[in-house]
C-alpha positions in Angstrom: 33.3 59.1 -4.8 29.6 58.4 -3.9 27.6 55.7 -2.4 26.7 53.5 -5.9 30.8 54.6 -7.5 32.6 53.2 -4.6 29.9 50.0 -4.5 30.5 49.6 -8.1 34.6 50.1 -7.7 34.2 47.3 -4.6 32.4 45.1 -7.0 34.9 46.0 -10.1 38.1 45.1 -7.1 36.3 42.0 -6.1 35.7 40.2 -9.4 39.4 40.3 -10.0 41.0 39.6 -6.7 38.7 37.0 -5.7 40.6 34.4 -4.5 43.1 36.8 -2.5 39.6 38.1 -0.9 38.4 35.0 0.0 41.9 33.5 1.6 41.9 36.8 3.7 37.9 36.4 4.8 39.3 32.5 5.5 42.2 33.6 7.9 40.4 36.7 9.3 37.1 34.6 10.3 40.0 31.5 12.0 42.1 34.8 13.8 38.5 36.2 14.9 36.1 33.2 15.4 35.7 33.7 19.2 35.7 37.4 18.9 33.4 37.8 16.1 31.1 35.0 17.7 31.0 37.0 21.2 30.0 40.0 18.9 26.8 38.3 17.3 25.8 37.0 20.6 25.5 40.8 22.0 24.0 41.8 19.2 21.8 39.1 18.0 18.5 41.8 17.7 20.8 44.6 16.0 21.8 41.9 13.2 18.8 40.5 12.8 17.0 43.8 12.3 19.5 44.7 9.8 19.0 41.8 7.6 15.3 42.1 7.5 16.1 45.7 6.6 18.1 44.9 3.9 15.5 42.0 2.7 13.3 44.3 2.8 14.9 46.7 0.6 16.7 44.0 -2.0 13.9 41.0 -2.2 14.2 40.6 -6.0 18.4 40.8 -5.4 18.8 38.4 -2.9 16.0 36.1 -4.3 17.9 35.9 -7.6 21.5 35.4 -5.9 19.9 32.3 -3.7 18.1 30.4 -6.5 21.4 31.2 -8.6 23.6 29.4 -5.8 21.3 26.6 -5.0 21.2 25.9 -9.3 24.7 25.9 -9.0 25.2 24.0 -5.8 23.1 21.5 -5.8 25.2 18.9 -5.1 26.8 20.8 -1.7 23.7 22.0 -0.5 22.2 18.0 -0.3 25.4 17.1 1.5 25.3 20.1 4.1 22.0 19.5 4.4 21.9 15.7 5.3 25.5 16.1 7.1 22.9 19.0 9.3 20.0 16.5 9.9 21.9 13.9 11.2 23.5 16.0 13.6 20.7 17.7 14.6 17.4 15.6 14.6 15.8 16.4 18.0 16.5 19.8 17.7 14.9 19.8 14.2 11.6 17.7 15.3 11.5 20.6 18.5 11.6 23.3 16.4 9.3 22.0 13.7 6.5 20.6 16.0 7.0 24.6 17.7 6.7 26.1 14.6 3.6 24.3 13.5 1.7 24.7 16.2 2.0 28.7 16.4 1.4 28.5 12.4 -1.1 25.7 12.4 -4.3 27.5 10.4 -1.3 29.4 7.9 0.6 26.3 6.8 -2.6 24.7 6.0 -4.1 27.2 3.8 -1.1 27.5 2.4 -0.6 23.4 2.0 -4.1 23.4 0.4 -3.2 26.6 -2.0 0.1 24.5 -3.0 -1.7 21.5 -3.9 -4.7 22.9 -5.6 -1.9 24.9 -7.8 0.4 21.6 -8.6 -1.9 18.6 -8.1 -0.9 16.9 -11.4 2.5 17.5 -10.6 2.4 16.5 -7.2 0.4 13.2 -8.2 3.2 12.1 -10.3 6.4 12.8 -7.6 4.3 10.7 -5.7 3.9 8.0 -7.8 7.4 7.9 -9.4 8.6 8.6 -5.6 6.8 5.9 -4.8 7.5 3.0 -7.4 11.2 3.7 -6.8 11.0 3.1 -3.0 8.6 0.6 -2.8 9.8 -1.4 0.0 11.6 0.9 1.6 8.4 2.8 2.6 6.7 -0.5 3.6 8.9 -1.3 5.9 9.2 2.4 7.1 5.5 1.9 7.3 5.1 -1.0 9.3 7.9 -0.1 12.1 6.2 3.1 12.4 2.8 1.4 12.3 4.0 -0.9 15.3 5.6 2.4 17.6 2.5 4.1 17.1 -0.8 1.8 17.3 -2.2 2.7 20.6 -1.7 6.1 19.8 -3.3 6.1 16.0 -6.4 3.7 17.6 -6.7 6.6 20.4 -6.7 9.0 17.8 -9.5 7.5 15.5 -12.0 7.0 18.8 -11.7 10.5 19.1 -12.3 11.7 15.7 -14.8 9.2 14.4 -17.3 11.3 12.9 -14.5 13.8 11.4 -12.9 11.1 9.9 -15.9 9.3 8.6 -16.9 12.7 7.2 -13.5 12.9 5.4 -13.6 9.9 3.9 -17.1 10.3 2.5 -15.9 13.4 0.9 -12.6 11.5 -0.3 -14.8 8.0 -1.5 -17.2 11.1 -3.5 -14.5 13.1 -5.1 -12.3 10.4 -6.2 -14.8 7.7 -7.2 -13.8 6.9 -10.8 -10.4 6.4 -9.6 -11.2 4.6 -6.4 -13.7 2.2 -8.7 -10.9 2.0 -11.4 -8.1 1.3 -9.0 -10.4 -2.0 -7.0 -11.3 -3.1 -10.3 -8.1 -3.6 -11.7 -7.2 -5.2 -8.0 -10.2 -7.5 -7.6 -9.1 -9.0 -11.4 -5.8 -9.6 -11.0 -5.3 -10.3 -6.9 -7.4 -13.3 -6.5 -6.5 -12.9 -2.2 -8.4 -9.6 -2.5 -10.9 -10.5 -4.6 -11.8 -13.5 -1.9 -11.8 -10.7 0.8 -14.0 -8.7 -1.2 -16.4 -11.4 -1.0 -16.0 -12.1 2.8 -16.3 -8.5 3.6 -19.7 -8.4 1.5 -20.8 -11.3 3.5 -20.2 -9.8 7.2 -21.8 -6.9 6.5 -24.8 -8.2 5.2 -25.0 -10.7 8.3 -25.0 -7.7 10.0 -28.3 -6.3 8.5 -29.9 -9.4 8.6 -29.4 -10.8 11.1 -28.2 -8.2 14.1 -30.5 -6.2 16.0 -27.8 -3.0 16.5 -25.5 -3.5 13.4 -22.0 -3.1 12.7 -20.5 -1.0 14.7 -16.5 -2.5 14.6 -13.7 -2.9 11.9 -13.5 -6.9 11.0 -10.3 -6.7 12.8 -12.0 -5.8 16.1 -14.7 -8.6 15.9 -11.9 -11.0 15.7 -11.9 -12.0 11.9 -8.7 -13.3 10.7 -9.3 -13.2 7.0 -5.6 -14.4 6.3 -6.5 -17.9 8.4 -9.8 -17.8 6.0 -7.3 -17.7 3.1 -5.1 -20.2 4.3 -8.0 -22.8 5.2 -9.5 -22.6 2.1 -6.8 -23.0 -0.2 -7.1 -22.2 -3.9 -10.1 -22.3 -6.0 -10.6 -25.9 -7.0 -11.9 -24.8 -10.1 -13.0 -21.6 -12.4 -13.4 -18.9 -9.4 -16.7 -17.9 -11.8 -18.2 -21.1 -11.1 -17.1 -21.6 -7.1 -18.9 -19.9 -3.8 -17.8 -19.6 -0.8 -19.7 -21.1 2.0 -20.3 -20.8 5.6 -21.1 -24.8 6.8 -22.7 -23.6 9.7 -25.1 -21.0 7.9 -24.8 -17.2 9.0 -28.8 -17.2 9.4 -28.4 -19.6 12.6 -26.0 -17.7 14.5 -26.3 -14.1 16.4 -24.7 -11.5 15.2 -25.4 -9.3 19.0 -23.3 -11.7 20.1 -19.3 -11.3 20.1 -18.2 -15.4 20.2 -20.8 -16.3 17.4 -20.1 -13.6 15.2 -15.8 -15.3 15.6 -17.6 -18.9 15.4 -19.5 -17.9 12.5 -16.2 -16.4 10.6 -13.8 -18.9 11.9 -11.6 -20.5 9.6 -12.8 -24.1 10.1 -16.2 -22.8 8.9 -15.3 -22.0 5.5 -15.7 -24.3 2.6 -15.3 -24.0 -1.3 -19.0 -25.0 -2.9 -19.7 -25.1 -6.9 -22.9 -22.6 -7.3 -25.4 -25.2 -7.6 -24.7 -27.1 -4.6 -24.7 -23.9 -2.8 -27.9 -23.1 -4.2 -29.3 -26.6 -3.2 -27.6 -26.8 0.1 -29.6 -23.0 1.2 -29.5 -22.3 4.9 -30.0 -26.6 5.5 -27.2 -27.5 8.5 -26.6 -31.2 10.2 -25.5 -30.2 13.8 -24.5 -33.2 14.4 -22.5 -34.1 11.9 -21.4 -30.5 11.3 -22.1 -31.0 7.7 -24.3 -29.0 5.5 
């Protein structure tokens, strides 16, 4: 009998004493476990040669035999798997944080390749991923927001430029959906819409009236926008026909100067106006009445 006869004949015997084979593998492995452990310890390079052999020679094989057992244990595999990662978290986050950095430059090109292959696909996980999870990933988002801040702010003074350069590129190469997206926000969240208008007017303070410009988030300067929110209230009328104004114009304070620029975005100096009588009121201010 050669080689492929007697692999055939092994086959042949196995399909139809499977269960006998598989009780004696079962009490064999629990007579042997120490034994056959100390043996794969010894020889840890030997075995692990001979399965890269054997991959080597049988890809297609065992490729075909692995995607037919995970299709057909899907269910087992997700319970191993999560039984395994709760067991074994540090020793996974060692390993992986090892693994990327000696294949840092390979998993990215190979990341990017992936993506550029199944962005629509990808897009819609996401999305669907995301909708179903919603506030689970907030909340995820906000604890890990809080572990990490010092580190993330750290990060960004660093890699300023490189991340102003990659959000450039981002802001170029996704601005009909980045327009599309703010649209539909600024229309139906009347909170954003407000802070759309109260970013505008910082940073055109800035040009106006600042010798060096902006060179901080709002956040660092000290603006509270929720407070700004909170002091003004709701729009007392049709938001088309409302502004809102700074009592204390921006033109008479100095934006060089950290405590004005909070003074001139404080809370208290925030008031609903109709357009006209923000129109007729201009840049007029009555210091001591702290009226417009």
């Amino acid at each position: 009998m050669n080689k492929e006869e007697k692999a055939a004949y092994m086959k042949e015997w196995y399909k139809k004493n499977k269960e006998k084979a598989i009780a004696y593998k079962k009490k064999y492995y629990k007579e042997n476990k120490e034994k056959q452990k100390n043996y794969q310890e010894e020889n840890k390079e030997k075995i692990a040669l001979q399965k890269k052999e054997y991959y080597k020679k049988n890809k297609d094989k065992v490729a075909a035999r692995q995607k037919k057992y995970r299709e057909n244990s899907k269910d087992k595999i997700a319970i191993q798997g999560k039984r395994y990662r709760e067991g074994n978290k540090d020793k996974i986050a060692i390993n992986g944080k090892k693994y990327y950095k000696e294949h840092k430059d390979e998993l990215a090109i190979q990341a990017k390749k992936h993506y550029e292959e199944h962005k629509d696909e990808i897009a819609i996980k996401r999305k669907k991923h995301y909708e179903e999870y919603k506030d689970e990933i907030t909340v995820r988002q906000k604890e890990y927001y809080k572990k990490h801040k010092d580190e993330k702010r750290k990060y960004q003074e660093e890699n300023q430029n490189r991340i102003c350069k990659y959000q450039k590129k981002y802001r170029y190469q996704h601005k009909k959906e980045i327009n599309k997206h703010r649209k539909e926000k600024y229309d139906n969240d009347f909170n954003f819409q407000i802070k759309c208008r109260l970013r505008g007017l910082f940073a055109s303070a800035f040009k106006l009236y600042s010798k060096n410009g902006k060179c901080k988030t709002s956040k660092e300067y000290g603006i509270d926008y929720q407070a700004i929110f909170e002091h003004l209230g709701p729009c007392p009328g049709n938001r088309e026909d409302y502004h809102i104004d700074h009592i204390k114009p921006l033109c008479l304070f100095n934006f060089d100067d950290l405590n004005q620029i909070k003074e001139a975005f404080a809370p208290k100096n925030h008031q609903w106006l109709t357009k006209e009588e923000n129109l007729k009121k201009g840049s007029s201010y009555n210091s001591s009445s702290g009226k417009s």
